[in-house]
N, C-alpha and C positions, 0 to 999 in steps of 0.2 A: 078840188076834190083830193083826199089824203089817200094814198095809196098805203095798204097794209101789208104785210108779212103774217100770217099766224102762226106762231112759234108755240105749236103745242101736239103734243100727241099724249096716247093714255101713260106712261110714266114716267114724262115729264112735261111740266105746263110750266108758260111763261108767257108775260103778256103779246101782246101783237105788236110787232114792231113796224114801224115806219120806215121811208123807204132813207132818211136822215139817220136814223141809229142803224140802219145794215153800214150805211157808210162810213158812219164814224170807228167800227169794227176795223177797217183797212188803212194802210198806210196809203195815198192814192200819188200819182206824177204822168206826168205827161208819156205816153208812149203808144202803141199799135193793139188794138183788142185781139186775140188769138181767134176770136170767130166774126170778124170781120174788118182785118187789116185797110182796105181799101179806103174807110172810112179816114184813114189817116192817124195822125195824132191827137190824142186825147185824152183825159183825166183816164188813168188808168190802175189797177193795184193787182199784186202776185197773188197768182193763184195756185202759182206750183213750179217748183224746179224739177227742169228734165238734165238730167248727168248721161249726155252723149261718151261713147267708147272714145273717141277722140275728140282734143278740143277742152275746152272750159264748159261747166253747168253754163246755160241757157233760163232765164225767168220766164214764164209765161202768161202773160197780162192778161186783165179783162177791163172790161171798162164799165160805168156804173149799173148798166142797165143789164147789161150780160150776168155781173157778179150778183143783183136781185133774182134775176134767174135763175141762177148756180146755184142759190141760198134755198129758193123754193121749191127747187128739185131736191135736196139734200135732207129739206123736211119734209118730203111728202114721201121721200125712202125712209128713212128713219121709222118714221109712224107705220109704214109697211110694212118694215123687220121687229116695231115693236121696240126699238131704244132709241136711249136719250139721242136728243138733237141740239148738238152745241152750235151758234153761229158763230160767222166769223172765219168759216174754214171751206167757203169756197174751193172750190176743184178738191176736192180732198174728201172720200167715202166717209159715211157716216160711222162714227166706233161706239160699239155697244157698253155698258156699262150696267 
């Protein structure tokens, strides 16, 4: 069974993506999901830098099933506020355009 993404709202349409083309969007490496470290290590990709007051920036991963997640929460905001919906930008607010 193929899992879809629907990558469309009213002003901007683009086909349905699969759950292979959300991934080929990220860079992906082994490391801990930020919403469920426990799991271990695992195919993982940034979905945002946090810049603590102290210390070096920190990446904060997701893993692949989380970052489809991320994606389809991100267009179903977008379609809500009414702009464009670019993928590929996991954890990161949808920006109008």
């Amino acid at each position: 069974m193929r899992t879809t993404l629907a990558i469309a709202n009213p002003t901007h349409r683009r086909p349905d993506m699969d759950r292979q083309q959300i991934y080929e969007l990220y860079e992906w490496d082994p490391g801990a999901c930020f919403r469920h470290p426990v799991e271990g290590v695992v195919d993982t990709a940034v979905v945002t830098t946090i810049h603590p007051r102290m210390g070096p920036a920190e990446d904060v991963r997701a893993c692949r099933d989380c970052v489809v997640v991320m994606e389809a929460e991100r267009r179903t905001r977008a379609s809500e506020l009414g702009i464009r919906y670019e993928p590929g930008r996991a954890g990161r607010p949808p920006v109008g355009r």
